[in-house]
C-alpha positions in Angstrom: 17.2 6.3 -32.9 20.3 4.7 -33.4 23.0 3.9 -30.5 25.3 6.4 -31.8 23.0 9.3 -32.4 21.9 8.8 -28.4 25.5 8.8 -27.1 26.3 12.5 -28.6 22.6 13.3 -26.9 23.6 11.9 -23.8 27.1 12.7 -23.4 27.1 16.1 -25.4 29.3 14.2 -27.5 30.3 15.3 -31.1 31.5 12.0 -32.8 30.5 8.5 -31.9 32.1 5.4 -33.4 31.1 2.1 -33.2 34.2 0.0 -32.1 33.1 -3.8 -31.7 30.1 -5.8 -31.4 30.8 -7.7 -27.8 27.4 -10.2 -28.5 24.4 -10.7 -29.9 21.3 -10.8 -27.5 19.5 -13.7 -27.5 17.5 -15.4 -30.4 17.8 -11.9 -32.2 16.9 -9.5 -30.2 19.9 -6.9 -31.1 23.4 -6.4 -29.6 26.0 -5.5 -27.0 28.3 -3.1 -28.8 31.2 -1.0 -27.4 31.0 2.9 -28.8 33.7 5.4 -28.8 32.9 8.8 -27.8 34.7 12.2 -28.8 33.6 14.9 -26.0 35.5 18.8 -26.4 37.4 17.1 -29.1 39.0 14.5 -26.5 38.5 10.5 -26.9 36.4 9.5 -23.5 36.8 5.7 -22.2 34.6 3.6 -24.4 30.9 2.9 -23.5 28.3 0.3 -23.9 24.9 0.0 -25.3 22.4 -2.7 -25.1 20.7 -2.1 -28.0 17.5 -4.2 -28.1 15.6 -4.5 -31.2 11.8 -6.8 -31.3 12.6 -9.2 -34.2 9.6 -9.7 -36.5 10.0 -13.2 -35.9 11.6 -15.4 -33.0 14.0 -18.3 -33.7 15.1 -19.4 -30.4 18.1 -21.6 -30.4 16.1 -24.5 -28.3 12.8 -24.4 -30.1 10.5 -21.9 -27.4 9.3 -19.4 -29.3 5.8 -17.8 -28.3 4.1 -15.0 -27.7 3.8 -15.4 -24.1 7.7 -16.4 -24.1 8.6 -13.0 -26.4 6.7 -10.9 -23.6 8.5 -11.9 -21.2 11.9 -11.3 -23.0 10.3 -7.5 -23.7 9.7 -7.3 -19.8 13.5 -8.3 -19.1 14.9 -5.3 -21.0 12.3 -3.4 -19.5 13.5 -4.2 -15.8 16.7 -4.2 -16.5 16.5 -0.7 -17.7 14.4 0.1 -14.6 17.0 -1.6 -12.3 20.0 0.5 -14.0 17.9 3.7 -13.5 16.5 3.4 -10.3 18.2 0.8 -8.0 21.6 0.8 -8.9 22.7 3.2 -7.2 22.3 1.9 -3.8 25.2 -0.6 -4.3 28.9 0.5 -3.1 32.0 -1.1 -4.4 31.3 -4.5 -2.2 28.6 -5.4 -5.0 30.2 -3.5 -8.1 28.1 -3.0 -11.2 28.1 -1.2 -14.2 27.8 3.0 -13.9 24.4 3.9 -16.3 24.5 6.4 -18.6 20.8 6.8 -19.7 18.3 5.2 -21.5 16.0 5.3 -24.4 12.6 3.8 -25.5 10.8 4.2 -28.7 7.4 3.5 -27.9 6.4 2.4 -31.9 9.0 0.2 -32.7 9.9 -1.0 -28.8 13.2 -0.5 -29.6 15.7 0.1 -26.3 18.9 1.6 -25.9 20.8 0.9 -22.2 24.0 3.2 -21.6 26.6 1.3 -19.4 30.1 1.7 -18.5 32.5 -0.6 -20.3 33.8 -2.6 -17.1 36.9 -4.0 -19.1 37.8 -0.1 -19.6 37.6 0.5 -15.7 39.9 -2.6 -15.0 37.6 -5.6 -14.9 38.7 -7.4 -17.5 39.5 -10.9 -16.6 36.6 -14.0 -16.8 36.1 -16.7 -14.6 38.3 -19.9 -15.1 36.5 -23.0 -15.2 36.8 -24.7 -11.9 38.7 -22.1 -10.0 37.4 -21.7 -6.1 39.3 -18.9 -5.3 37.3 -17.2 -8.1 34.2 -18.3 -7.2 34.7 -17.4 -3.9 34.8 -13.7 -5.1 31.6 -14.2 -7.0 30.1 -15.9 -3.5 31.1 -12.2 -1.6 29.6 -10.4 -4.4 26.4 -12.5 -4.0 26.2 -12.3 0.0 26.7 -8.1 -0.3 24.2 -7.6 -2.9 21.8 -10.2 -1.0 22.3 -7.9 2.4 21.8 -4.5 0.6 18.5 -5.2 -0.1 17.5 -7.5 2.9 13.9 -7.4 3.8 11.7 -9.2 6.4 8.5 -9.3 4.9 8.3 -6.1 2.6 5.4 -4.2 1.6 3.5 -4.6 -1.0 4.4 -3.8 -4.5 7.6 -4.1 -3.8 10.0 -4.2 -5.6 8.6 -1.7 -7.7 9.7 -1.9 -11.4 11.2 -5.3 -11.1 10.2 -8.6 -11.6 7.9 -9.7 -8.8 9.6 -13.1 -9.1 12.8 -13.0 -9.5 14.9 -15.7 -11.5 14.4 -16.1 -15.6 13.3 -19.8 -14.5 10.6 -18.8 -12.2 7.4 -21.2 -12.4 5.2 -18.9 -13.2 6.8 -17.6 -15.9 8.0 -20.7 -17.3 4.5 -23.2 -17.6 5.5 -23.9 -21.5 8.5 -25.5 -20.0 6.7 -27.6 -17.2 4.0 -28.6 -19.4 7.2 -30.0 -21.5 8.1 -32.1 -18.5 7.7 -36.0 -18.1 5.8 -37.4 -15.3 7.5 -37.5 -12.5 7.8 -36.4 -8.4 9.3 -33.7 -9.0 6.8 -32.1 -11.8 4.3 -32.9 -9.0 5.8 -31.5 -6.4 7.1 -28.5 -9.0 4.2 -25.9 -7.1 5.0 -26.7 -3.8 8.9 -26.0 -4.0 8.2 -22.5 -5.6 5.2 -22.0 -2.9 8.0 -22.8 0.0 10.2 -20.6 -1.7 8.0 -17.2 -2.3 6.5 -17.3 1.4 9.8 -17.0 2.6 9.6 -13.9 5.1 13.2 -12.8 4.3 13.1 -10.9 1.0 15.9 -10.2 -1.2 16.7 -8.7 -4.9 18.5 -11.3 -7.1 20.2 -11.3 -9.4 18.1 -13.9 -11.7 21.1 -15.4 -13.8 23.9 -15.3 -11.5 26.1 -17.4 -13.8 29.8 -16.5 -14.1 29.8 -15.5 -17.5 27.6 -12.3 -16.2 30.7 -11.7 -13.9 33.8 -9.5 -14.9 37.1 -9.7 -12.5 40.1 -7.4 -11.3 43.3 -7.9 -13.6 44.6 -9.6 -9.1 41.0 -11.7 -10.0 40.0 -10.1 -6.1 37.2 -7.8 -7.5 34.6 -8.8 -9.4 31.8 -6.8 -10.9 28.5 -8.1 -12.3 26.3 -7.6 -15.1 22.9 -8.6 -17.6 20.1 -8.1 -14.9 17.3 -8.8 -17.0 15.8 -11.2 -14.2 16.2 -9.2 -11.3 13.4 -8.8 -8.8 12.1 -10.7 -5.2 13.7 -14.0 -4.4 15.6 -15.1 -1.5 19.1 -15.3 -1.6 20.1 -19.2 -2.0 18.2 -19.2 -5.5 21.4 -17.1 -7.1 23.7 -19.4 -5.1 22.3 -22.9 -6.8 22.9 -21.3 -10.3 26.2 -19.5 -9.8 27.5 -23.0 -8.5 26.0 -25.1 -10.6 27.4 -22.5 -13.5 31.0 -22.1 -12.4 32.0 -26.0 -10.8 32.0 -29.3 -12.7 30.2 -32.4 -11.0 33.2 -33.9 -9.4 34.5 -30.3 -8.0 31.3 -29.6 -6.9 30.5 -32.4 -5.1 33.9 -31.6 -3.6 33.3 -28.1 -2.5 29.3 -27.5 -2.3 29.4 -27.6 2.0 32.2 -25.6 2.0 30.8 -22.9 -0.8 27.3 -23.0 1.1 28.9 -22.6 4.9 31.1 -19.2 3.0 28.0 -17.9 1.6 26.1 -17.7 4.8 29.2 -16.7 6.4 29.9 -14.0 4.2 26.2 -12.8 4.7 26.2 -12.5 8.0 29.0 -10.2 8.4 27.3 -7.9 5.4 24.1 -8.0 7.3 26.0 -6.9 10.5 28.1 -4.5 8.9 24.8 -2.7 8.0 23.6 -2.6 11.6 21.8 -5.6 12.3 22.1 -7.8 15.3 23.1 -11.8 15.4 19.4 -12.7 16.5 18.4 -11.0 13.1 21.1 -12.9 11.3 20.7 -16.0 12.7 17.0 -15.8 11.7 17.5 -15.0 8.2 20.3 -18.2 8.1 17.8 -20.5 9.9 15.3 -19.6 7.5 17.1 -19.7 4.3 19.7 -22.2 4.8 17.2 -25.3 4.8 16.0 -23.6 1.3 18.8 -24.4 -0.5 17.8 -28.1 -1.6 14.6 -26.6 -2.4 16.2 -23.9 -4.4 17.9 -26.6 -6.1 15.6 -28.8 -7.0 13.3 -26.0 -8.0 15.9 -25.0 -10.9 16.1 -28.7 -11.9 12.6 -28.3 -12.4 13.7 -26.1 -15.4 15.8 -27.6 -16.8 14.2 -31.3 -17.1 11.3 -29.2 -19.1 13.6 -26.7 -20.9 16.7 -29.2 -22.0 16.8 -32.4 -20.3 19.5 -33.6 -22.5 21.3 -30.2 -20.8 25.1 -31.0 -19.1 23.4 -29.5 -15.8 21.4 -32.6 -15.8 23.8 -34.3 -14.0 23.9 -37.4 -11.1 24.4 -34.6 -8.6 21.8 -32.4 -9.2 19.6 -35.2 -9.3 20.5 -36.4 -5.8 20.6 -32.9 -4.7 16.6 -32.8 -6.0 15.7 -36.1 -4.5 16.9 -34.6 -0.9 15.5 -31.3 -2.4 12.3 -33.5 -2.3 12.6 -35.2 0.3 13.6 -32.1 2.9 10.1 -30.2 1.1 7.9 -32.6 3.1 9.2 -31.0 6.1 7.1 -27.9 5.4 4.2 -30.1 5.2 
């Protein structure tokens, strides 16, 4: 089935037309395209479909290709269209995301279709400027809301169902093509005890799994943001989005500048959303005490990655390595 022919099914629609291609998914998988829809012979604000089509054959930009990495990037689309349908919902403006429209699987070809609103169309259409704090800062409150909404202390079991029991697309366990990649080194040695200190945290959170700014679309005043591609969403704790959206939206020196100051808002920022949902300051000063000496682990768990996916990548920078060395030594505090 093509995008077009499921729109008119899904929005009784009696003319679809294919207005721009927004991206291409990655390595090949299909494409993010904006669709026109004609409903009672009125134009309705433009849609968007995540059209996700199994190549035959994978050509990934940095050389991983296998099976167990194509998988994987079948089970992204897979939660994300899980997430769309069934968790959604529980977010309020504070954590904006895109409104679903449906979805569609064909079970031969493993083709998927993912219905969204078109967030430029309902005003966010700004991006993130390079090095801009006051922007970030809006990204930081989106984090810290979407963190509290689905705030658990030790959940059950299972949860949470339909998403990615780890979340993050850089997750050790899902990533052992990459580690084996990695040189010799502490921090490959240590690489099972950073992601064991992080998954027995007791304080359970969804996140988002690539919290970069690209994934984030602003307010024409740049005060709003709302937040998109949630392919890698699933248990974590909350300071594992944090390293990535700083280390995505700040260059070395500005970081370096601002990373106290961006930490210190987060947790702020988290507090008041976990007391404005009816907890108490003992129960938010044991979720800070817990997470907040996580976040050099965090860190250093993501450089992990990256030294085995890219280590010629710009993240790879003097920071993050000092940031991993205290990331490394802090971990022998659990121990």
């Amino acid at each position: 089935m093509t995008p077009e022919v499921f729109i008119k099914r899904q929005l009784a629609a009696e003319n679809v037309t294919k207005v721009d291609v927004i991206q291409s998914l990655w390595s090949g998988y299909g494409e993010i395209a904006r669709y026109q829809p004609i409903v009672a012979g009125k134009l309705q604000p433009c849609i968007i479909a995540k059209h996700c089509q199994p190549p035959t054959s994978v050509n990934h930009p940095r050389g991983w290709q296998s099976d167990h990495a194509h998988q994987r990037k079948l089970q992204s689309y897979a939660v994300e269209q899980n997430w769309y349908r069934d968790w959604s919902t529980t977010l309020d403006k504070t954590a904006r995301v895109a409104g679903y429209y449906g979805d569609h699987v064909d079970g031969t070809s493993g083709q998927r279709i993912l219905l969204l609103e078109d967030l430029d169309a309902a005003g966010y259409d700004q991006r993130f400027q390079m090095d801009n704090l006051s922007e970030l800062l809006v990204c930081i409150d989106w984090l810290a809301h979407f963190h509290a909404t689905f705030l658990y202390q030790q959940p059950v079991a299972g949860w949470p169902q339909g998403l990615w029991e780890h979340g993050t697309y850089w997750h050790l366990a899902t990533r052992q093509e990459e580690f084996r990649a990695m040189q010799d080194s502490s921090l490959k040695n240590m690489a099972p005890l950073l992601t064991e200190q992080l998954d027995k945290a007791s304080f359970r959170t969804l996140v988002h799994g690539d919290a970069k700014v690209a994934n984030f679309c602003f307010s024409a005043d740049k005060k709003d943001v709302a937040a998109l591609d949630f392919q890698y969403v699933g248990n974590g704790i909350g300071v594992q989005d944090l390293v990535y959206l700083l280390g995505s939206a700040l260059s070395e020196d500005e970081l370096a500048k601002h990373l106290t100051y961006c930490q210190e808002y987060y947790f702020a920022e988290l507090g008041r959303a976990v007391m404005a949902q009816g907890e108490g300051q003992a129960f938010v000063h044991e979720l800070i005490d817990e997470w907040e000496p996580l976040f050099l682990i965090a860190w250093a768990d993501f450089q992990r990655f990256i030294l085995g996916w890219s280590p010629e990548h710009h993240k790879n920078t003097a920071l993050s390595q000092r940031l991993t060395q205290q990331g490394l030594r802090h971990l022998a505090a659990f121990y």
